[in-house]
Backbone as ProteinMPNN parsed JSONL, in Angstrom:
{"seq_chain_A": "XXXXXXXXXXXXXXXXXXXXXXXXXXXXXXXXXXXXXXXXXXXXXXXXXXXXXXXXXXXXXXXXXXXXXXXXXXXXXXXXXXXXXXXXXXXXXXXXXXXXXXXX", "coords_chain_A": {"N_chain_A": [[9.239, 6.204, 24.972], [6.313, 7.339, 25.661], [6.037, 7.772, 27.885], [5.935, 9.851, 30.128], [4.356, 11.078, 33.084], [3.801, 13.148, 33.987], [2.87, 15.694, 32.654], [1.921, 16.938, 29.825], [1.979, 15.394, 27.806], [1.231, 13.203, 25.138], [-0.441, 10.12, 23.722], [-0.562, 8.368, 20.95], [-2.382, 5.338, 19.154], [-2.272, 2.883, 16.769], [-4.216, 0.884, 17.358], [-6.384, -0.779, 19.405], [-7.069, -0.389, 22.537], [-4.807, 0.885, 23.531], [-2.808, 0.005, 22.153], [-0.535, -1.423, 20.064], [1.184, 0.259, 17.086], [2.767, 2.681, 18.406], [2.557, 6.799, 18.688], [4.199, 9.377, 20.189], [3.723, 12.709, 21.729], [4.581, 16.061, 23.21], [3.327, 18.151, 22.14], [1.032, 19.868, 21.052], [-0.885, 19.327, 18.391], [-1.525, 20.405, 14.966], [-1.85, 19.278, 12.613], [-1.773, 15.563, 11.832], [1.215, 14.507, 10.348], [3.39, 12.985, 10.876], [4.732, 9.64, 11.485], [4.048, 6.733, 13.054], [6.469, 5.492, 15.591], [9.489, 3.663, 14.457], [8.521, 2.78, 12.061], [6.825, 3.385, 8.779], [4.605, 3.551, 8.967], [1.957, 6.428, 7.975], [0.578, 8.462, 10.889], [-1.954, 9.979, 10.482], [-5.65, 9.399, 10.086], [-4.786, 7.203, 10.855], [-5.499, 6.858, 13.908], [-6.549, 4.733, 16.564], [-6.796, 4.366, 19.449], [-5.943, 6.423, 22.395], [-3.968, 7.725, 24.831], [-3.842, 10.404, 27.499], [-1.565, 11.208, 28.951], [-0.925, 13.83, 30.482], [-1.863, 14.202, 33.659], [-3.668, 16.554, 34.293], [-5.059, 17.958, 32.318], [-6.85, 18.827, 29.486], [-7.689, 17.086, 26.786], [-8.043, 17.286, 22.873], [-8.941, 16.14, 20.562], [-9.274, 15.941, 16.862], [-11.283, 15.934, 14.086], [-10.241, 16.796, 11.577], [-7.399, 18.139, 9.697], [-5.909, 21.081, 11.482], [-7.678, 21.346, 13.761], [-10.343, 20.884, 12.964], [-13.382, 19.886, 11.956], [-15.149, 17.334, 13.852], [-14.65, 17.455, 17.199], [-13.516, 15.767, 20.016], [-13.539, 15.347, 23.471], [-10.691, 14.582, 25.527], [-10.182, 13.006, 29.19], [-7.745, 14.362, 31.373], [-5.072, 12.152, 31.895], [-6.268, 9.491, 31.66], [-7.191, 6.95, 29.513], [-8.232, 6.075, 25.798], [-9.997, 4.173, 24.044], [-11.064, 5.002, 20.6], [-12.31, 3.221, 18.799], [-14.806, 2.399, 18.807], [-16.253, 4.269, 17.961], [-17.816, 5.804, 15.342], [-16.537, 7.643, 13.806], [-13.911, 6.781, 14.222], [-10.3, 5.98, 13.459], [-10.271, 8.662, 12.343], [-9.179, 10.727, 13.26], [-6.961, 13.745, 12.863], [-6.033, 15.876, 14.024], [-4.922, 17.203, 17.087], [-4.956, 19.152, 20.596], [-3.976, 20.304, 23.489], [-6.248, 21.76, 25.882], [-4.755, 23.713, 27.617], [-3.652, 25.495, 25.435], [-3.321, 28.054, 23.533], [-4.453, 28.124, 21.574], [-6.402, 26.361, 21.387], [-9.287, 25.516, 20.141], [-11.524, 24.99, 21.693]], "CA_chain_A": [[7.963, 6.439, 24.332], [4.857, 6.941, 26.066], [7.118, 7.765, 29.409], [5.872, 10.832, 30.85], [3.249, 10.753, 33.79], [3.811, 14.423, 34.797], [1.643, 16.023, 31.847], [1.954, 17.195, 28.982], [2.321, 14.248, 26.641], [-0.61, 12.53, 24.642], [0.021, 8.948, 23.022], [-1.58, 8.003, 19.729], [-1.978, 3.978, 19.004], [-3.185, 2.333, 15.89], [-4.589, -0.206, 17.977], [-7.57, -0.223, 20.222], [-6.988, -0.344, 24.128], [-3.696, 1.91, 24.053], [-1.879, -1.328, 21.888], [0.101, -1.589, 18.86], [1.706, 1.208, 17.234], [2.579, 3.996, 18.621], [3.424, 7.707, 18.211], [3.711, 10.395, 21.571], [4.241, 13.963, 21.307], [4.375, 17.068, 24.367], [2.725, 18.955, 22.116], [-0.951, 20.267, 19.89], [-0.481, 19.27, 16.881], [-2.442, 21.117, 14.093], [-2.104, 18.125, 11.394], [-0.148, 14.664, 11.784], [2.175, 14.233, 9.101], [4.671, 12.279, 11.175], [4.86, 8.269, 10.94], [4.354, 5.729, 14.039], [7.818, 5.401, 15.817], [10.226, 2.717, 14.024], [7.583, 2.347, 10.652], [6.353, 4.273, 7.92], [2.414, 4.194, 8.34], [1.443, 8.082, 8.686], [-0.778, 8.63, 12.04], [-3.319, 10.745, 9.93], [-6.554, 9.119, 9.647], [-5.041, 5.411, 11.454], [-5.367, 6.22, 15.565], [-7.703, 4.007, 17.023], [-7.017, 4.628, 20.438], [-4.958, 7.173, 22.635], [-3.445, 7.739, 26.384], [-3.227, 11.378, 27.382], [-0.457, 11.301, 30.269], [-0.851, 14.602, 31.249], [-3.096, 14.211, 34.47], [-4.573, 17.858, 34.447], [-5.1, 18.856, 31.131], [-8.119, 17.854, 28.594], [-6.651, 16.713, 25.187], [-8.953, 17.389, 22.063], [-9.043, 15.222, 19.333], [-9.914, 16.558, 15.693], [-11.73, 14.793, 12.759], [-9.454, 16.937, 10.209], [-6.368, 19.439, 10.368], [-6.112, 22.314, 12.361], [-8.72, 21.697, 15.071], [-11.476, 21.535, 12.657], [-14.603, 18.748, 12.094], [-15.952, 17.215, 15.053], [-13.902, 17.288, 17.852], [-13.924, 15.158, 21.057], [-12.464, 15.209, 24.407], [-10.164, 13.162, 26.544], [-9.751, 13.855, 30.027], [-6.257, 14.322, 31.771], [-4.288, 11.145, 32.203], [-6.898, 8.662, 31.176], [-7.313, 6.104, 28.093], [-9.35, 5.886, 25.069], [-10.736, 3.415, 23.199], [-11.844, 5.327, 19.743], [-12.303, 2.26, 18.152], [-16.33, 2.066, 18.705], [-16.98, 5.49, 17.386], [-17.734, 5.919, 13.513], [-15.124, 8.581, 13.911], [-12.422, 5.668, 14.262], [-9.749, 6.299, 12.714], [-10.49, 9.638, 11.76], [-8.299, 11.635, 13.851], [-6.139, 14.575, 12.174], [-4.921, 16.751, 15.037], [-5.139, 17.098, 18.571], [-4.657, 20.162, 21.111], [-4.613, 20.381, 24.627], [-6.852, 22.749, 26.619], [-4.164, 24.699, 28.017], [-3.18, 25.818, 24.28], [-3.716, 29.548, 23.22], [-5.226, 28.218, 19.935], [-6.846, 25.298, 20.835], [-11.094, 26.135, 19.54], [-12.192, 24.84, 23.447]], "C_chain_A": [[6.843, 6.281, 25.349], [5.03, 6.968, 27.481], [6.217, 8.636, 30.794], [4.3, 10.777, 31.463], [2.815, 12.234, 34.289], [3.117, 15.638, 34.064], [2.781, 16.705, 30.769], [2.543, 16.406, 27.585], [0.557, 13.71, 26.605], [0.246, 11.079, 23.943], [-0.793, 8.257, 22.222], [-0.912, 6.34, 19.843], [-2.687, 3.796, 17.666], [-3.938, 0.916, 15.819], [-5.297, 0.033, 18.594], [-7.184, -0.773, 21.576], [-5.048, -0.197, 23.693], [-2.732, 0.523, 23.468], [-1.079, -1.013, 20.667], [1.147, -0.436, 18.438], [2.123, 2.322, 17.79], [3.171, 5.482, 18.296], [3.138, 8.697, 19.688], [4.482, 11.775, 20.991], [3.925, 14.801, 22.702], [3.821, 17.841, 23.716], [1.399, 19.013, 21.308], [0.024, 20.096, 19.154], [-1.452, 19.714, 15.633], [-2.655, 19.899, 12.781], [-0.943, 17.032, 11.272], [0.005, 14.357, 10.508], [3.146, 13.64, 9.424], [4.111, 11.02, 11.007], [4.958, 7.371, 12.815], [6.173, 4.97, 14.514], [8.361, 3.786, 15.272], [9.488, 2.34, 12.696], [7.642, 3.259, 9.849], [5.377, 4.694, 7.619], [2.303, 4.96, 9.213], [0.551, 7.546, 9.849], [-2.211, 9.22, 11.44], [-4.403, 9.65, 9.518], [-6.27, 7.529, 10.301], [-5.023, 5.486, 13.295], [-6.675, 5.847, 15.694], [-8.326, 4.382, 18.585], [-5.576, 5.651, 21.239], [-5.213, 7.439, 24.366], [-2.97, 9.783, 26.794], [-2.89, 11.112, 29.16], [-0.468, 12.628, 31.237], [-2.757, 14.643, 32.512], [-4.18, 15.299, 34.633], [-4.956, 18.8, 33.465], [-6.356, 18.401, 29.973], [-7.145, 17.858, 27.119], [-7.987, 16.64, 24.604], [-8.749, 16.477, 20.698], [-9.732, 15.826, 17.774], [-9.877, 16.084, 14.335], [-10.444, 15.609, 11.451], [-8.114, 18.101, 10.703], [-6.482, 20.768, 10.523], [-7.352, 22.677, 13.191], [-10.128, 21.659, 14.108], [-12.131, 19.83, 12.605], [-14.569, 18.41, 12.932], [-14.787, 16.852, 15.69], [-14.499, 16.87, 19.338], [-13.262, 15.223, 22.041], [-12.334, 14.298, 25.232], [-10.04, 13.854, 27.654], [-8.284, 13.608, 30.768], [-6.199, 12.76, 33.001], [-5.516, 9.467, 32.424], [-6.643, 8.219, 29.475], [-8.108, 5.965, 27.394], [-9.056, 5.046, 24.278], [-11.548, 4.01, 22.127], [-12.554, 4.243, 19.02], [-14.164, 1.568, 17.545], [-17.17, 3.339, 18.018], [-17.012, 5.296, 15.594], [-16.594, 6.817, 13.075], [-13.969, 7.473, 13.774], [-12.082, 5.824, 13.326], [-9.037, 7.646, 12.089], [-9.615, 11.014, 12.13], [-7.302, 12.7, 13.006], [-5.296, 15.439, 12.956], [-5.911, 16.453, 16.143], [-4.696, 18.601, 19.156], [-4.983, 19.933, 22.499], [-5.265, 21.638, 24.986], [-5.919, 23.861, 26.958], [-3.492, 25.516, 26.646], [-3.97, 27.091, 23.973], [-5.071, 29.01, 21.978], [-5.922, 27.087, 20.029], [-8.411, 25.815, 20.802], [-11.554, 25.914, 21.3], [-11.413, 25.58, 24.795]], "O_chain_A": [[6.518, 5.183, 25.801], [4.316, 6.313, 28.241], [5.958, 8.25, 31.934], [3.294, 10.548, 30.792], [1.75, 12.481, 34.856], [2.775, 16.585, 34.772], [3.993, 16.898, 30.873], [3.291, 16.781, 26.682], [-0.481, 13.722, 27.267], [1.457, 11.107, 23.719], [-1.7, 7.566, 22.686], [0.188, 5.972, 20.255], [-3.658, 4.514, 17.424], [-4.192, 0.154, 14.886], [-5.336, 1.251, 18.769], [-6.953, -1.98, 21.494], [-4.268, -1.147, 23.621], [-1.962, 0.004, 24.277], [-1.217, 0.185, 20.421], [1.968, -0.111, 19.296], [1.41, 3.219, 17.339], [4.229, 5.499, 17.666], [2.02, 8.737, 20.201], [5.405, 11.903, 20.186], [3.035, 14.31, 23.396], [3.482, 18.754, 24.469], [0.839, 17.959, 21.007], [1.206, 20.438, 19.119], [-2.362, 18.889, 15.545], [-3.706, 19.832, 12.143], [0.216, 17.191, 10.889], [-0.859, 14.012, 9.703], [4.024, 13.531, 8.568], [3.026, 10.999, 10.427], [5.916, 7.529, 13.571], [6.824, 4.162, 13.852], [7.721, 2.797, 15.63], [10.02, 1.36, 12.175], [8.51, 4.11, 10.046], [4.983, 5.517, 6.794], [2.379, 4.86, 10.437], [-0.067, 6.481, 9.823], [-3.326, 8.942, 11.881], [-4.068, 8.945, 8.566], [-7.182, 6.702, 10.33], [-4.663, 4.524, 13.972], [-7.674, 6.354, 15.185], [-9.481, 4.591, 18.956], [-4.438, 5.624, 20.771], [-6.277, 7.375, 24.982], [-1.935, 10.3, 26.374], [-3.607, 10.922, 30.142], [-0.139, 12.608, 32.423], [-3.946, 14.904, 32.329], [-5.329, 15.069, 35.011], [-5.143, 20.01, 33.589], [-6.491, 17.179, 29.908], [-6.204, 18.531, 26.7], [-8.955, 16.193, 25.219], [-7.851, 16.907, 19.975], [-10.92, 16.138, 17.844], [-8.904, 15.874, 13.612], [-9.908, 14.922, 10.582], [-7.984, 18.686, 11.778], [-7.099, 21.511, 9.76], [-7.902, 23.769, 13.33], [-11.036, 22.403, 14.481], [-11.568, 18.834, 13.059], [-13.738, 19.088, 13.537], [-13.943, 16.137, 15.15], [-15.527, 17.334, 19.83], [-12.064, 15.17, 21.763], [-13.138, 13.476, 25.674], [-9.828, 15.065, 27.595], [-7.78, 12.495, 30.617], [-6.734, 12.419, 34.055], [-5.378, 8.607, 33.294], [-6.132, 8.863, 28.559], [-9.151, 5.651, 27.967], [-7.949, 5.025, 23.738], [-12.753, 3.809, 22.278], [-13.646, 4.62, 18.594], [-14.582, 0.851, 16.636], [-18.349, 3.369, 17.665], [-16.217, 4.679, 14.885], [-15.881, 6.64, 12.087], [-13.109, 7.699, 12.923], [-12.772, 5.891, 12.308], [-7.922, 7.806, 11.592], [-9.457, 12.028, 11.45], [-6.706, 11.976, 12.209], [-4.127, 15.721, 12.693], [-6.996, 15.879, 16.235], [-4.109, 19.326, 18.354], [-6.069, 19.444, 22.808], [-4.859, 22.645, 24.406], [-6.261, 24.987, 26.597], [-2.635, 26.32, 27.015], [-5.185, 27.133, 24.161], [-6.187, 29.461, 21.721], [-6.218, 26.562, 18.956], [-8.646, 26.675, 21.651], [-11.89, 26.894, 21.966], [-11.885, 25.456, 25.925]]}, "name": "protein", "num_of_chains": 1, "seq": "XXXXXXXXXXXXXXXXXXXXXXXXXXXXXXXXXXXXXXXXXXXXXXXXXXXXXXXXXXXXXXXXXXXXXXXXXXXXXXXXXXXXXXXXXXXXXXXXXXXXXXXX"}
């Protein structure tokens, strides 16, 4: 989990400074509906903070599913701390930059 340094991985937490739960994926995701690895509490609406691994890629963050309400970016292979935004929490999908469909 949370392995890959060589890009194209992102790593959701429901913890603030990259702690607690987590869930990682290689790819955009248009709306999480999966569950924090080994639990049962959905990712939708609980990441706090997130690690995108891939060093050269911007990762987008999106208040609801499929890329839509306010969306923010991370830059490649840095850490966030959502946790201070009013947004916290709020997360629904994600997309990286290099994605046909991602809106940026």
């Amino acid at each position: 989990m949370c392995e890959s340094s060589n890009g194209g991985e992102v790593c959701l937490y429901d913890a603030s400074n990259t702690t607690g739960r987590v869930y990682d994926t290689l790819y955009s995701k248009p709306t999480y509906s999966g569950t924090y690895y080994g639990t049962n509490v959905g990712i939708d609406n609980t990441v706090n903070s997130t690690w995108n691994r891939d060093p050269d890629t911007y990762v987008y963050f999106w208040q609801f599913a499929n890329y839509s309400g306010l969306g923010l970016g991370q830059a490649g292979g840095t850490k966030e701390n959502w946790g201070d935004l009013s947004e916290a929490n709020s997360w629904s999908s994600h997309c990286f930059s290099s994605n046909s469909t991602c809106p940026y």
